[in-house]
N, C-alpha and C positions, 0 to 999 in steps of 0.2 A: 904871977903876971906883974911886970913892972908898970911905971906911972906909966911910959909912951906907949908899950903894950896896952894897953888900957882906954887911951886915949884913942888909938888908930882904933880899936877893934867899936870903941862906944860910935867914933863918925862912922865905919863903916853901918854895922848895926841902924845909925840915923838916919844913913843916905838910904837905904834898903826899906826902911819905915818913910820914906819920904815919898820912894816910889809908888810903893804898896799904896800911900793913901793919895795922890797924883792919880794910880788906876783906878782906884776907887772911884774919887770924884771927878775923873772923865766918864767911869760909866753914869755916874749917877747924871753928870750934864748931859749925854744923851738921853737917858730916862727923862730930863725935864720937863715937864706938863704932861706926861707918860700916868695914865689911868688905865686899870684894868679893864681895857674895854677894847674888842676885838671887832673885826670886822669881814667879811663874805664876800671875796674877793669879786663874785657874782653880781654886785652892786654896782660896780663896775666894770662891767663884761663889755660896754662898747667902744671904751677908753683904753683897755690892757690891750687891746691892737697896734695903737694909732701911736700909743707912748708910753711902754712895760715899764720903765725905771722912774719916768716922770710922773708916772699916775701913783704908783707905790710911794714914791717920796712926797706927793699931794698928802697921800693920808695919812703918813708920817708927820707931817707938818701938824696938820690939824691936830693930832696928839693920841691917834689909835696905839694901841701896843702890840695888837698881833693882827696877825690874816689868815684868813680860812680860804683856800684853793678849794676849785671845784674840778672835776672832772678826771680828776688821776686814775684814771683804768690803765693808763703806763706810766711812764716817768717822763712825765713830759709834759711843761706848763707853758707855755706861748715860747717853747725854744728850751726853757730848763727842767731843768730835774728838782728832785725832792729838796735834795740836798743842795743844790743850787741855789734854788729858791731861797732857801734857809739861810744861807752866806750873806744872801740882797738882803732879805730883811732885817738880819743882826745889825748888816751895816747902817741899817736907818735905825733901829734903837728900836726895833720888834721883833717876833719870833712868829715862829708858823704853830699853830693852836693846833693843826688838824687837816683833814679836808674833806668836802663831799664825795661821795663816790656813786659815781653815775653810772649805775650797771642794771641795766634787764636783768633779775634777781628771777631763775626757773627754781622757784619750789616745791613745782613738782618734778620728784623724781631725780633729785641735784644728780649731779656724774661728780666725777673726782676731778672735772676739769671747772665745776664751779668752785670748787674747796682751793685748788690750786690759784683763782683768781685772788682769794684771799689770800693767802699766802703771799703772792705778789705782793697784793698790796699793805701789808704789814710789813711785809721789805721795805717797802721802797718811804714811807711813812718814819719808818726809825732810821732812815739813813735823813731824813732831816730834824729830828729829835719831835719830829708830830708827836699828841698823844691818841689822838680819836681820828678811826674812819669812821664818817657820819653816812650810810646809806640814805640815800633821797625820798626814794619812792617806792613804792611795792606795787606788785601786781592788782590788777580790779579784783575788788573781795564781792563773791556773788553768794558766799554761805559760811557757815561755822567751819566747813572743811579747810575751804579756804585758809581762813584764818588759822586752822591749827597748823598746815599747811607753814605759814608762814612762821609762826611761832618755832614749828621747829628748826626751822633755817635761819632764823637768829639767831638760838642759841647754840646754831653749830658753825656759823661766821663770827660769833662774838667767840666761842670755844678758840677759833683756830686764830684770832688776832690775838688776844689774850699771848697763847703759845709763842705769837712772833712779835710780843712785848708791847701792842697798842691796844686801845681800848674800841668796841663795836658800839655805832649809837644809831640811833634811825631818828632821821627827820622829819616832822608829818607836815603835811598840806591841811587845807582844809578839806578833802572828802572823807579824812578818816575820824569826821564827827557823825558820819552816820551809823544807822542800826542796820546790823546783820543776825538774823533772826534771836533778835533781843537785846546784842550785844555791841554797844558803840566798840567803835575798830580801836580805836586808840587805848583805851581804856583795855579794852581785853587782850592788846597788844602788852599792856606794862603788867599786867595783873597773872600775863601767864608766863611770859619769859622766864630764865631765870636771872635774879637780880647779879649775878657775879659774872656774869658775861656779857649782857646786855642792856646798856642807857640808855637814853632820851635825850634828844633837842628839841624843846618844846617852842616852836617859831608862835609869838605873842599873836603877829597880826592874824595868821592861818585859824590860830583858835576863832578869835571874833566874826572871823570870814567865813569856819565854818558852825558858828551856833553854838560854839564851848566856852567853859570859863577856867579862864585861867588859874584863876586862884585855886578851884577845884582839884587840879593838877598837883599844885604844889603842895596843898596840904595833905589829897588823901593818897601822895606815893611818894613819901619822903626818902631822902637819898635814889630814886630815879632819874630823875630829871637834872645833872648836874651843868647842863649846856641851853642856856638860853640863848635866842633868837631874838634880837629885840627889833622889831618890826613892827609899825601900827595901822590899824585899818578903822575907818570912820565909819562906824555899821549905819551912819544915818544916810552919809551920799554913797556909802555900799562901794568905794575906793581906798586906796592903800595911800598912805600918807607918811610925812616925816614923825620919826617917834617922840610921843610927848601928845601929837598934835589929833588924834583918834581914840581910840576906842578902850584901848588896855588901858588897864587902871595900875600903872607902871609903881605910882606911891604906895599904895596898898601890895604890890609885889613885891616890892624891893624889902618890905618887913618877915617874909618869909624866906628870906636868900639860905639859913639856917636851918628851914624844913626842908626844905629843897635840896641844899649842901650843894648850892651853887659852885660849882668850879669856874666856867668861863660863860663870858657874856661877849653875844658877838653882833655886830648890827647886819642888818639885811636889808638895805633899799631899795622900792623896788616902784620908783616912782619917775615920773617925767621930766626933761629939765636941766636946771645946772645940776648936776649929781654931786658936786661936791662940794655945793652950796647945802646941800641935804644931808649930805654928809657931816656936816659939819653941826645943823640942826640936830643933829642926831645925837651926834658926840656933846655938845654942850646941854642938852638938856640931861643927858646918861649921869653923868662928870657930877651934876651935884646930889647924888646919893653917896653915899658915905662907904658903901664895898667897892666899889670905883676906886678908893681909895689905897686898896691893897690893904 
């Protein structure tokens, strides 16, 4: 190689390393005030009507990094698709975490056309590069049958998303801190699954709303729980409030993110008001714990 050989190939090579870190640092400028901190698109369910790109770029603003969709039993979110959705949010400098999945869950007696609904929705999930379908809610539990009942229909919805490359998690309300002949729901929900198929999103405020503690969660089923809910409810006026501002003892949680193997933290507001004045409450008091951080 001669000296001008040399010379063209060393600028080309420069201009090419100029690029590379030009893309670099436009992605990192959209990442800007970008914290691992996610959000339940549900929070805003009276706003994604009235203005779908406006309200998504509000929370982008404020400095969310991902969104949790609710409702995908098809492909189809106020007009898009999974992977639609996913396009929008990249372009705001977020990603889509997952979504809820709002399905009448018959566990008795599944047919092959409940198994196929999973299936679905494990499609339609990785065409937007989601990791988690979080089922919502389960049927009223009146006994132990119940509950086994349900146990095994987790772990053959968590079996069948597994298969179509997403992860099964189940989100609870507060009724599932009651007893069913001896046995709290939640608890004998994580303790009977099995752990390679089936998670947890442990929604903060539901706990306190429903008589549970939180931390109890995290330390005594570690690596279950890798999706928190962060939501807070004030057990004293017995209302659901901005987080930080209630009941969860968010400092004391945020030290076991480790027992837990926290994966993503997502907010859930679910309160009166400017929403995204609350929103905003939410994200700034999140932001100064330190896995926020990435």
């Amino acid at each position: 190689m001669n000296r001008r050989q040399f010379i063209n190939r060393s600028a080309i090579l420069l201009a090419a390393g100029s690029l590379a870190n030009q893309s670099m640092l436009a992605a990192a400028a959209q990442q800007a005030g970008k914290r691992r901190i996610g959000i339940q698109l549900y929070s805003v369910k009276d706003e994604l009507p009235k203005d779908f790109m406006g309200t998504l770029k509000k929370l982008s603003d404020i400095g969310y990094s991902a969104i949790e969709p609710y409702g995908f039993t098809k492909d189809d979110f106020f007009g898009h698709t999974m992977k639609e959705l996913s396009v929008i949010a990249k372009d705001l400098g977020m990603s889509v975490s997952g979504s809820h999945i709002w399905s009448n869950i018959q566990v008795e007696n599944p047919t092959e056309k409940e198994w196929d609904f999973w299936k679905n929705c494990a499609g339609i999930l990785t065409s937007g590069n989601a990791k988690y379908a979080v089922q919502s809610s389960i049927p009223k539990v009146k006994s132990l049958d119940d509950l086994k009942r349900i146990v095994a229909y987790f772990n053959r919805a968590g079996e069948i998303c597994k298969s179509g490359g997403v992860k099964f998690a189940f989100h609870n309300h507060y009724d599932e801190f009651v007893k069913v002949d001896g046995e709290i729901i939640l608890d004998y929900l994580i303790k009977n699954t099995d752990p390679q198929l089936v998670s947890f999103q442990l929604d903060m405020g539901h706990v306190i709303n429903g008589g549970g503690n939180c931390e109890h969660y995290l330390r005594n089923y570690p690596g279950r729980i890798p999706l928190w809910h962060a939501s807070d409810f004030n057990a004293t006026e017995r209302k659901y409030t901005e987080v930080g501002k209630g009941s969860v003892p968010y400092t004391s949680l945020f030290e076991l993110t480790k027992t837990a193997g926290l994966e993503q933290l997502t907010v859930e507001q679910e309160t009166q008001g400017d929403i995204f004045a609350s929103c905003k409450v939410d994200f700034d008091y999140l932001k100064q714990f330190k896995w926020t951080e990435g």
